[in-house]
SELO-355436 format. One line per 10 residues: number of its first residue (from 1); their letters; for each residue x, y negated, z of C-alpha. Coordinates in Angstrom, 2 decimals, m for minus. Example, Ala and Ser with C-alpha at 12.3 -4.5 7.8 and 13.67 -1.06 7.14 Angstrom:
<kollums>
1) AS) 12.30 4.50 7.80 | 13.67 1.06 7.14
</kollums>
This chain:
<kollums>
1) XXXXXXXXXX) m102.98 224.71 m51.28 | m106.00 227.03 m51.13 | m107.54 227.82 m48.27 | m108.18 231.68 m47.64 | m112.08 231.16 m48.49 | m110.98 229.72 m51.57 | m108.93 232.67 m53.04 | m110.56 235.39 m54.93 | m111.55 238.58 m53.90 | m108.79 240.99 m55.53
11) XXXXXXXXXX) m106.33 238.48 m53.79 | m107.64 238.53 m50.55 | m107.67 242.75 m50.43 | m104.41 244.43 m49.10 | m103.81 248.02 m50.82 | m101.59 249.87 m48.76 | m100.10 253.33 m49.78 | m97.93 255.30 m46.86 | m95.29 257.65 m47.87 | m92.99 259.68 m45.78
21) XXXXXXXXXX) m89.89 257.78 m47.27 | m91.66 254.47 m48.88 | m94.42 252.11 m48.24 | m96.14 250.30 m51.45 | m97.82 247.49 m50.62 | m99.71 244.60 m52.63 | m102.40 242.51 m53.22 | m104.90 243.65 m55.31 | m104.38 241.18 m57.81 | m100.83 242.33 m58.16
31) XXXXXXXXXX) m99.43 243.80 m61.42 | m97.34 246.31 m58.49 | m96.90 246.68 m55.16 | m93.90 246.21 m53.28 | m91.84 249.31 m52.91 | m89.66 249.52 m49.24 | m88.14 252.25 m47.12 | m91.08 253.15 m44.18 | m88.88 253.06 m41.28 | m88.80 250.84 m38.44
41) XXXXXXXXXX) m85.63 250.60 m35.86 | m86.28 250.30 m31.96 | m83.47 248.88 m30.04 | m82.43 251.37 m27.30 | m83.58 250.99 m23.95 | m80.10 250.63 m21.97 | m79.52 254.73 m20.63 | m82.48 255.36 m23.04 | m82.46 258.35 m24.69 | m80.95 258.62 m28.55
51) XXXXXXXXXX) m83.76 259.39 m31.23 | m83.13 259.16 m35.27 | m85.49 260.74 m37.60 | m83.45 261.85 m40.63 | m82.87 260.49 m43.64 | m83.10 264.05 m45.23 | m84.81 267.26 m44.18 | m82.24 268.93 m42.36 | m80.81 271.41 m43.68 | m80.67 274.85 m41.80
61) XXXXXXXXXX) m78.73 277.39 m40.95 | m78.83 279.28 m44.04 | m80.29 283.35 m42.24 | m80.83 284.19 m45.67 | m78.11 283.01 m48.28 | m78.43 285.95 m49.76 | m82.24 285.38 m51.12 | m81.49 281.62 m52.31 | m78.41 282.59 m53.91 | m80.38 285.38 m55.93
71) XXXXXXXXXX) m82.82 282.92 m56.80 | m80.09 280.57 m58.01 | m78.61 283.77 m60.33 | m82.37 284.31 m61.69 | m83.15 280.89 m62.88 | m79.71 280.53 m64.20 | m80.10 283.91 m66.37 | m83.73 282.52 m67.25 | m81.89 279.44 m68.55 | m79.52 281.63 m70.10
81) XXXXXXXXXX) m82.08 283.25 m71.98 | m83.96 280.17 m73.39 | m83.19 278.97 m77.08 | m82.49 275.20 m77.76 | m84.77 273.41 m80.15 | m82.81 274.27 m83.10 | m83.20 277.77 m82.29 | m79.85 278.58 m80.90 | m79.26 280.44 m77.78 | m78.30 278.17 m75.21
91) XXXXXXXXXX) m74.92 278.53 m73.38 | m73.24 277.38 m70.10 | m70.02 277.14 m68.73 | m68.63 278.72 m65.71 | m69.39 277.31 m62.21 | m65.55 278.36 m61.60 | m64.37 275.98 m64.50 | m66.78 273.34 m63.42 | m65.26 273.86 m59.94 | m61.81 273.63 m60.54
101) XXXXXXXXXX) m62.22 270.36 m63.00 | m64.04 268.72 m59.55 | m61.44 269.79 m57.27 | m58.15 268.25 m59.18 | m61.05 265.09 m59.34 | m59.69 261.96 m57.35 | m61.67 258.71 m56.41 | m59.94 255.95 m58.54 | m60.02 253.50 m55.24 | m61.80 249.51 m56.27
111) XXXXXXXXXX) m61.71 246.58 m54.17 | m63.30 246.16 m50.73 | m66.94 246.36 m50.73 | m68.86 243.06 m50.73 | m71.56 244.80 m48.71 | m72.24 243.95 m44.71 | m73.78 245.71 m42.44 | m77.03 243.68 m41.54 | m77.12 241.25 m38.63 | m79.84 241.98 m36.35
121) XXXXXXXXXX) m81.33 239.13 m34.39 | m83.88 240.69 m32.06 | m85.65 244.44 m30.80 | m86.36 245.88 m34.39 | m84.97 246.42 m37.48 | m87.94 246.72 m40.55 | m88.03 248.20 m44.24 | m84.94 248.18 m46.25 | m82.74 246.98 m43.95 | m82.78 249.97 m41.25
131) XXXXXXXXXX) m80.08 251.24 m44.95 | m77.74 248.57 m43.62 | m78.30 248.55 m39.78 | m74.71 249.38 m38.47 | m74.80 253.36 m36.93 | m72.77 251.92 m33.73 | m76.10 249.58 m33.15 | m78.30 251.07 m30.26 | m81.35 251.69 m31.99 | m83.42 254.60 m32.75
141) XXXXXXXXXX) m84.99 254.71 m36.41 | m88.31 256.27 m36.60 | m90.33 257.18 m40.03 | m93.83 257.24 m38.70 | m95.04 259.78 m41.83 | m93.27 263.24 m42.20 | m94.16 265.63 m44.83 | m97.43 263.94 m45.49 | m98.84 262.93 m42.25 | m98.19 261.25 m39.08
151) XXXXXXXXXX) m94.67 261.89 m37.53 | m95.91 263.28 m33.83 | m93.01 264.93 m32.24 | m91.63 265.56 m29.07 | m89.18 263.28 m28.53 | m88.80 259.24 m27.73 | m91.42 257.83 m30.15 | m93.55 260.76 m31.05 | m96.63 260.09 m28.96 | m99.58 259.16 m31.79
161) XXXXXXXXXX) m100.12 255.76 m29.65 | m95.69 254.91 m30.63 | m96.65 256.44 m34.34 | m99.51 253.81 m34.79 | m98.06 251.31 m32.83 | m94.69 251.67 m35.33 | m96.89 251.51 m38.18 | m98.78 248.15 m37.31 | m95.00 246.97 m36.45 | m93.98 247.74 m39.59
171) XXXXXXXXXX) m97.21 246.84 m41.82 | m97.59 243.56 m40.59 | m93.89 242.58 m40.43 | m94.36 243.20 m44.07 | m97.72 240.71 m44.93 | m95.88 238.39 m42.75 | m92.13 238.48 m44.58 | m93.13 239.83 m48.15 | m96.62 238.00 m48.72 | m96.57 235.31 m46.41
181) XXXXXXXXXX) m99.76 236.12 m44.40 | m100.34 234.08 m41.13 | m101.59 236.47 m38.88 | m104.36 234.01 m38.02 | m105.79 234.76 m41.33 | m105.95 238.50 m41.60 | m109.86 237.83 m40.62 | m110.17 236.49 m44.11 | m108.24 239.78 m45.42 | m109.82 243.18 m46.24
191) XXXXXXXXXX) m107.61 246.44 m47.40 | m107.58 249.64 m49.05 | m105.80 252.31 m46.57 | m105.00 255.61 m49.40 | m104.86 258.19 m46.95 | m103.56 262.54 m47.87 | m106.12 264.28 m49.35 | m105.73 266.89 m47.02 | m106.58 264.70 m43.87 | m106.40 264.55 m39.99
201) XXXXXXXXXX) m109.50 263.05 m38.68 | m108.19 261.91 m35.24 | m105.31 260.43 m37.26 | m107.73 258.63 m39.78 | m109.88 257.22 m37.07 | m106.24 256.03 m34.88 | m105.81 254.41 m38.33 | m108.82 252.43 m39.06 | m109.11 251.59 m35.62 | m105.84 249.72 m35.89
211) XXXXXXXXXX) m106.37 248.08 m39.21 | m109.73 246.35 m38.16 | m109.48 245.72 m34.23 | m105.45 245.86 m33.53 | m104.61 244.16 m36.56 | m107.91 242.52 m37.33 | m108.90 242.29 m40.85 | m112.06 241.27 m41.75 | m112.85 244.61 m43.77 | m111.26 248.04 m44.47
221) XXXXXXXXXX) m111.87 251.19 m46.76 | m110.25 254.68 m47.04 | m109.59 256.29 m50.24 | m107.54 259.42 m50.95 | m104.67 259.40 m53.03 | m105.40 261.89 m55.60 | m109.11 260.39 m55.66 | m107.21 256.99 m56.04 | m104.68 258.55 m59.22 | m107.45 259.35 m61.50
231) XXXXXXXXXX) m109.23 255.58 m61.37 | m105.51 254.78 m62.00 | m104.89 256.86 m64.92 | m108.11 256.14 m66.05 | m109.57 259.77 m65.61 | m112.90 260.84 m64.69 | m111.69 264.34 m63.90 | m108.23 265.97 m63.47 | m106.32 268.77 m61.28 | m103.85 266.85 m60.05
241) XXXXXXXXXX) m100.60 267.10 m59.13 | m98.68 265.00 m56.74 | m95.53 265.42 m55.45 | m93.90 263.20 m53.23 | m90.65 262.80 m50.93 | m91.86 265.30 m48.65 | m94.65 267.08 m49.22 | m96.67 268.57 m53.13 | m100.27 268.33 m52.57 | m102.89 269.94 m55.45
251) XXXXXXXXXX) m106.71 269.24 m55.72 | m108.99 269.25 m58.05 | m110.96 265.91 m58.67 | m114.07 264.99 m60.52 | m116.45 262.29 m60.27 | m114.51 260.40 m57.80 | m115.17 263.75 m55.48 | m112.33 265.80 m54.41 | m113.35 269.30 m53.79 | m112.46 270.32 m50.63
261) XXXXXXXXXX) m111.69 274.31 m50.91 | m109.17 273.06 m53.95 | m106.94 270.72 m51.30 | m103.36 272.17 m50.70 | m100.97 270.43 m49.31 | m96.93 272.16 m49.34 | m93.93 271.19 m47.25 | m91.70 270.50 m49.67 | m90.86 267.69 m51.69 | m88.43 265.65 m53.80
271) XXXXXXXXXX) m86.33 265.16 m50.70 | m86.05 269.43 m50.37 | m84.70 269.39 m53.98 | m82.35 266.54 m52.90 | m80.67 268.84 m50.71 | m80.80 272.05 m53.03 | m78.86 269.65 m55.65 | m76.66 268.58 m53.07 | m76.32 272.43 m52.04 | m74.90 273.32 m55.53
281) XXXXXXXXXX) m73.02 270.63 m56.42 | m71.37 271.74 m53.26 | m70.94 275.29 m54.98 | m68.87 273.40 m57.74 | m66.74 271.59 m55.04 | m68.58 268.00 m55.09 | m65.29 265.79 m54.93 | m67.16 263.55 m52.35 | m65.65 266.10 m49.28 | m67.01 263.36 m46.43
291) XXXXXXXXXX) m70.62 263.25 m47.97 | m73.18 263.79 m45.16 | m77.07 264.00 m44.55 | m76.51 262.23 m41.26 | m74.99 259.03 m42.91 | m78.09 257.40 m44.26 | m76.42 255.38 m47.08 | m75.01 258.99 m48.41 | m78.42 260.01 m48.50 | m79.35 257.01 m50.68
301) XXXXXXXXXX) m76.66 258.27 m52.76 | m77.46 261.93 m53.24 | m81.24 260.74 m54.28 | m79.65 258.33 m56.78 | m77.63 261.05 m58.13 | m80.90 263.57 m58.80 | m82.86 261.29 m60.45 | m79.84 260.30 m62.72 | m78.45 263.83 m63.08 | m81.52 266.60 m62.95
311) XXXXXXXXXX) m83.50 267.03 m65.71 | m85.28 270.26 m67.56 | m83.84 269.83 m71.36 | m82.60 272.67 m72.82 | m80.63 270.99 m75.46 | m78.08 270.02 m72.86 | m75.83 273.08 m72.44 | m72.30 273.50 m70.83 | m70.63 270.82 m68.84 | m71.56 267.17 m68.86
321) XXXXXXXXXX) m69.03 264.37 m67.32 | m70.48 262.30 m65.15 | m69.52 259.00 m62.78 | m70.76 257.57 m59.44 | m69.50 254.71 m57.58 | m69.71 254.87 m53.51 | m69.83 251.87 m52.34 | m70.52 251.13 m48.25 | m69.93 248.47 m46.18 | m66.30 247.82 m44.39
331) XXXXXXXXXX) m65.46 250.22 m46.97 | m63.11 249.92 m50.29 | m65.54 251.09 m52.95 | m64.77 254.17 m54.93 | m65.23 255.12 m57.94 | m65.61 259.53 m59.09 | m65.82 261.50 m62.21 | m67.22 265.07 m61.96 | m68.48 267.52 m63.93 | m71.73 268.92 m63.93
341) XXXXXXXXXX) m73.46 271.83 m65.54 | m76.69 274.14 m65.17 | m77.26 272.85 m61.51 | m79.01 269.78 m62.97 | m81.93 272.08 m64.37 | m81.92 275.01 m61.39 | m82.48 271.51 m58.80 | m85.31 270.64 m60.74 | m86.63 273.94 m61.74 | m86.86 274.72 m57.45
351) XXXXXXXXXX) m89.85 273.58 m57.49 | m91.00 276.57 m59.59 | m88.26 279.21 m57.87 | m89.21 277.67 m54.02 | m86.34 280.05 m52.44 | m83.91 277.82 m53.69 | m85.83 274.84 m51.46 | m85.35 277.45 m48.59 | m81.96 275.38 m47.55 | m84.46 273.10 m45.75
361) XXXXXXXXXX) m85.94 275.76 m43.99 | m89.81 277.57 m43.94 | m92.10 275.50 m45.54 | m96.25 275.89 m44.55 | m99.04 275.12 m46.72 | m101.69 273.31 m45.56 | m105.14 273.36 m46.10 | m108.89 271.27 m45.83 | m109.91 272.16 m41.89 | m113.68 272.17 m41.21
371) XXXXXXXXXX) m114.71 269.47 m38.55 | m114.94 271.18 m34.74 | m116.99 268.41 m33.72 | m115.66 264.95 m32.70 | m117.20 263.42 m29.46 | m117.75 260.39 m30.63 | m119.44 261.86 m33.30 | m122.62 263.64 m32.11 | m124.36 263.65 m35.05 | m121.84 264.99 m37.55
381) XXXXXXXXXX) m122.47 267.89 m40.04 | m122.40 270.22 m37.47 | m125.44 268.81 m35.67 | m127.09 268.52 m39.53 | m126.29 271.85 m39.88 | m127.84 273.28 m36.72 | m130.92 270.90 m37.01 | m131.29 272.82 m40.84 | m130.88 276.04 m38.82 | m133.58 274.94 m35.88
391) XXXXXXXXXX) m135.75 273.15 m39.15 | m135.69 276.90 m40.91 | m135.98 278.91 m37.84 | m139.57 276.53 m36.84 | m140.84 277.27 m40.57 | m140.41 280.50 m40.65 | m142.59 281.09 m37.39 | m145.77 278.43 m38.19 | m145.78 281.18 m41.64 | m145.38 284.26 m39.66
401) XXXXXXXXXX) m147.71 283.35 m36.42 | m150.77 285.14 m37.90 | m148.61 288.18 m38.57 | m147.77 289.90 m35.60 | m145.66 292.70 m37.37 | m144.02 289.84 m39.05 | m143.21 288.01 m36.28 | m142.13 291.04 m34.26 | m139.72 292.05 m36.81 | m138.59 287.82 m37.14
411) XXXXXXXXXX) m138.06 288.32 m33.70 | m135.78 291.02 m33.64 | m133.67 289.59 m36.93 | m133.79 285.60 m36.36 | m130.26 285.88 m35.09 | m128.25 287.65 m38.13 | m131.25 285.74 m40.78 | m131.13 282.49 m39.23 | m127.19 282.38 m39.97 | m127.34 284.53 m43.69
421) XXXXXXXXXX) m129.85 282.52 m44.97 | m128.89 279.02 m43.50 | m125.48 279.26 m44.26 | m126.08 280.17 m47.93 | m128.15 276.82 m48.47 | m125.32 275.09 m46.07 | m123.79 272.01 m48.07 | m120.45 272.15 m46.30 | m118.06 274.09 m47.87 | m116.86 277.37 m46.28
431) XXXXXXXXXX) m113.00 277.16 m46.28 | m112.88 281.14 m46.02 | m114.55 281.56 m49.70 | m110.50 282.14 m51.01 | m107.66 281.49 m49.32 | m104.35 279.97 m50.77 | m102.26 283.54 m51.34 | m98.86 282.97 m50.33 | m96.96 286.59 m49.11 | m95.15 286.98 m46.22
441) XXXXXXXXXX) m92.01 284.99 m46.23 | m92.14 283.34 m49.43 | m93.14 279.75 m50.87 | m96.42 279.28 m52.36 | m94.70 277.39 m55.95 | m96.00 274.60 m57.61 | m97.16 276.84 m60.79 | m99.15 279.22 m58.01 | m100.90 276.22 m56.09 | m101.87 274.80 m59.42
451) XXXXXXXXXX) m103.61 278.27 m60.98 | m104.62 278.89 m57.21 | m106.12 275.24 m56.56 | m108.15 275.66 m60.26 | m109.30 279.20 m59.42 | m111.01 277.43 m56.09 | m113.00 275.19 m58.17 | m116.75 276.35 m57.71 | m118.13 276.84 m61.08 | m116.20 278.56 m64.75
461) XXXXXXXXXX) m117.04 275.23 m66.70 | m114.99 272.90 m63.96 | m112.12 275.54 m63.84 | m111.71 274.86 m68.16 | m112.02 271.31 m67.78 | m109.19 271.30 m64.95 | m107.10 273.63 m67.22 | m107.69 271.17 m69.51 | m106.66 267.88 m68.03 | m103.48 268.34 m65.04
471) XXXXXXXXXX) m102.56 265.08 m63.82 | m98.82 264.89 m62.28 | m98.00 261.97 m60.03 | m95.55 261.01 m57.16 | m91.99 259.92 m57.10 | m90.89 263.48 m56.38 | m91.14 264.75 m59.94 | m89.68 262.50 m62.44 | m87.25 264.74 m63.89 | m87.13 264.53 m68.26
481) XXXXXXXXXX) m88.80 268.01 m69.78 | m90.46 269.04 m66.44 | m94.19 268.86 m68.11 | m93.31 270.78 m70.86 | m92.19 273.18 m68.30 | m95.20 273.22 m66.22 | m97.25 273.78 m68.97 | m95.50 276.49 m70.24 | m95.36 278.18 m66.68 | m98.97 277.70 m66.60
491) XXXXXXXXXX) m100.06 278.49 m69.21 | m98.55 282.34 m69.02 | m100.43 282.89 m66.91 | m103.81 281.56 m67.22 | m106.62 283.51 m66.98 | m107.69 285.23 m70.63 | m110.73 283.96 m70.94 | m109.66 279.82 m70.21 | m107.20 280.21 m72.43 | m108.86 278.56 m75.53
501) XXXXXXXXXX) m108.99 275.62 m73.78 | m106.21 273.00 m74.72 | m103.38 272.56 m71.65 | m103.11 268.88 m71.65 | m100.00 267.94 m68.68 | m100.01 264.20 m68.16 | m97.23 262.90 m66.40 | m96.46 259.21 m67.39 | m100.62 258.21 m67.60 | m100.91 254.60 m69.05
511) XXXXXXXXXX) m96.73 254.46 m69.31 | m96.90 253.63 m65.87 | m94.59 255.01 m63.03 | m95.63 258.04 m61.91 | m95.13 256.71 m58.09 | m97.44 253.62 m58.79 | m100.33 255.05 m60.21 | m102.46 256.13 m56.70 | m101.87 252.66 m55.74 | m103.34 250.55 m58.63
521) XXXXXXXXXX) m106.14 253.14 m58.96 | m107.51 252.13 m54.92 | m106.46 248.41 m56.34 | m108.58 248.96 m59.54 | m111.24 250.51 m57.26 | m111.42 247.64 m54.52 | m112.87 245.30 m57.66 | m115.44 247.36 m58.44 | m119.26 246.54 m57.81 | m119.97 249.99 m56.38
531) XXXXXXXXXX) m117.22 249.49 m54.06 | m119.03 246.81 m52.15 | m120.65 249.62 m50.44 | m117.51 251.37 m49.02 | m116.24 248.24 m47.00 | m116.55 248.54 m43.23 | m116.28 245.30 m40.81 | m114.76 245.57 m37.50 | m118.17 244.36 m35.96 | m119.54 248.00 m37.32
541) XXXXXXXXXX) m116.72 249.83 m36.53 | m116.34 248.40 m32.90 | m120.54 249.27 m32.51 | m120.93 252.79 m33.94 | m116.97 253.88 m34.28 | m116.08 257.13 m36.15 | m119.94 258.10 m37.30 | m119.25 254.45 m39.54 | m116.39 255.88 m41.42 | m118.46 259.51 m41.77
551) XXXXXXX) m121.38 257.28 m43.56 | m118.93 255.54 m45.84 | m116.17 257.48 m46.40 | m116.00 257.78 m50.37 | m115.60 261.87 m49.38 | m116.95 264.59 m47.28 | m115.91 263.68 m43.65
</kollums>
């Protein structure tokens, strides 16, 4: 057997890739990572108090019914009003029909489910298995990523020190079980952390300081994920598009750079249109009565059942019969037939119509924050920046000494020139320049964050390219037609004068999985030469900390 000095480097470097739902992990000299449930299970203290992060984004009490079910009317009309490819007009059939076929439905009843709950042998439950931990177990389930970033909450297990502490639980349960890692050798190991493009900078330095002096590999480097999607659809510039379980971020990339006023990040994700589909198919009086967001294997269901049933292909009009089997342990497995119509697109078109995604709740868009200083970090950009300032300020007076009018008038004006003039040469971008439009009470949609994100770009011959090449990635999106739909929404309403430019929407790049490509774009990465450079060791990070990470972060800290 080889010894770990012995194996080569792309098997010796960890690429790890966080999600709010899953966690891919692999070795870089994987073809793919490993794909499990991020979600660790704490055995309650005795008396302790009951935590369980859901399964689903909640859905809320609906205040405004009235505005999703307008929105539901509107994309159904728009769907109404579309032509198939042979030119016909498309039609649909009734939601009453479609109703009253699912309510005389009833479950043909199979034998007993071979499933079993899963037998837990000590204090946590890891992965895939927290599916088929029993609910009348005493533990609390935690997902340490929510909507794109750490989960810190209020309750039991919300603290960042539990959130961190949860995710080296869960990471290295994983190198241990899946790949076989002694934990004596993670010295020999370096990884790849892909980390939001719009990032938390306490949270990224929490991070790295638990990969290389908690954990203790012998090398680690940050990448973000839409950075990480281009190398892996073999890109050298795209706007792209990534929607996951819980969040839709948008930036524009190029170079390897992602430019920071283009970052948006949006609360919403494939999990909100989970619930919107569940929501109508409700409407048409799902035959499944008992189906619940707080049963976690129901959840698994309702998932399975969007990415089988919602698509965007107008050729499919009227209802469709369809079959699911539920099957849960203890349980005798059951088998239903229902009928399905236009609620298969509207799910999928939410994303576009984000009122309908307003069963979840209010949904905030996030954007690049400028650094407020970081004390371990004295000599961030902010201290650059006001040495440039003290630099121009000392120039200006050795010119003007001889002057006295000069100088008396410098004198009286440093204060407003000294910040004009500086901050016009400044290399950090303002985030003020344009803010991400979103009017009061609505939901910025994915259309409007792309042509928003684009418009942000800072110069007319980067705004055509990104028209030209939109990269869409995530798990959240893979429903059949939806390109052809974003490029259609997009390009309405394009500026005039981009609009020569070809639309080019990408969503399977390399016929890979949409989900994968991030990760084997930091795995392609961690081979290169040029990489070399990126890798810090925990010797550096333990001596100079956060300023480390600022010096070698592959983007602007």
């Amino acid at each position: 057997m080889e010894t770990p000095s012995e194996v080569s480097h792309s098997k010796l470097t960890i690429v790890i890739h966080p999600g709010s739902l899953n966690l891919r992990m692999g070795r870089a000299a994987d073809l793919n990572p490993i794909n499990v449930l991020h979600a660790i299970a704490r055995k309650r203290l005795p008396g302790g108090p009951k935590h369980i992060d859901p399964f689903l984004p909640p859905r809320v009490e609906l205040q405004n019914a009235q505005e999703i079910e307008e929105a539901r009317l509107s994309v159904s009309h728009t769907l109404q009003s579309c032509l198939q490819s042979d030119g016909r007009r498309r039609y649909a059939t009734p939601p009453q029909q479609i109703a009253a076929f699912n309510r005389r439905s009833q479950p043909e009843a199979l034998t007993t489910s071979p499933d079993k709950w899963v037998e837990t042998k000590g204090d946590i439950v890891v992965g895939n298995d927290v599916l088929r931990l029993n609910p009348e177990e005493d533990f609390n389930i935690h997902f340490p990523f929510r909507r794109g970033d750490l989960n810190i909450h209020a309750g039991p297990g919300g603290s960042l020190t539990a959130v961190i502490a949860n995710l080296q639980a869960i990471w290295t349960h994983i190198l241990e079980t899946q790949f076989a890692i002694n934990p004596k050798d993670y010295p020999y190991y370096k990884v790849v952390l892909i980390i939001p493009d719009v990032y938390n900078r306490t949270y990224l330095r929490e991070l790295s300081n638990m990969l290389l002096l908690k954990i203790g590999f012998g090398g680690c480097f940050v990448v973000q994920d839409h950075v990480a999607a281009t190398f892996g659809s073999g890109l050298s510039y795209a706007c792209v598009v990534d929607v996951g379980d819980q969040k839709t971020s948008v930036s524009c990339v190029e170079d390897g750079i992602c430019h920071p006023n283009t970052r948006v990040r949006l609360d919403y994700g494939g999990a909100d249109i989970t619930q919107t589909f569940f929501w109508l198919l409700q409407k048409c009086a799902f035959p499944y009565k008992a189906c619940s967001e707080k049963n976690k294997l129901d959840t698994v269901l309702l998932r399975q059942l969007k990415e089988q049933l919602c698509h965007v292909n107008l050729d499919i009009c009227g209802s469709q019969e369809k079959t699911f089997t539920l099957q849960q342990p203890d349980q005798v497995v059951q088998h239903y037939t229902i009928q399905v119509g236009d609620e298969c697109i509207v799910a999928a078109l939410s994303l576009f119509t984000p009122e309908l995604l307003g069963v979840t709740g209010s949904k905030l868009v996030h954007t690049q924050k400028r650094n407020m200083g970081d004390p371990e970090d004295p000599h961030d950009e902010n201290y650059l920046r006001d040495i440039r300032r003290k630099g121009f300020k000392d120039n200006l007076e050795i010119q003007n000494e001889n002057e006295a009018y000069l100088e008396q008038t410098q004198s009286q004006q440093s204060n407003n020139e000294d910040d004009i003039v500086v901050d016009a040469i400044d290399t950090v971008p303002t985030m003020t320049d344009k803010d991400f439009v979103v009017n009061p009470g609505q939901i910025l949609g994915l259309d409007q964050a792309v042509l928003q994100s684009i418009d942000r770009c800072p110069s007319d011959d980067l705004k055509r390219k990104m028209y030209g090449c939109i990269l869409v990635v995530g798990g959240g999106m893979k429903f059949a037609g939806i390109g052809m739909w974003l490029q259609n929404r997009i390009s309405l309403q394009i500026p005039y004068h981009y609009r020569a430019e070809q639309l080019d929407i990408i969503t399977n790049p390399r016929d890979m999985d949409p989900a994968m490509v991030a990760w084997k774009g930091a795995a392609i990465m961690s081979c290169l030469e040029t990489a070399q450079e990126l890798w810090i060791t925990p010797a550096e990070w333990e001596k100079m900390g956060v300023k480390v990470l600022r010096e070698r972060a592959p983007f602007t800290w």
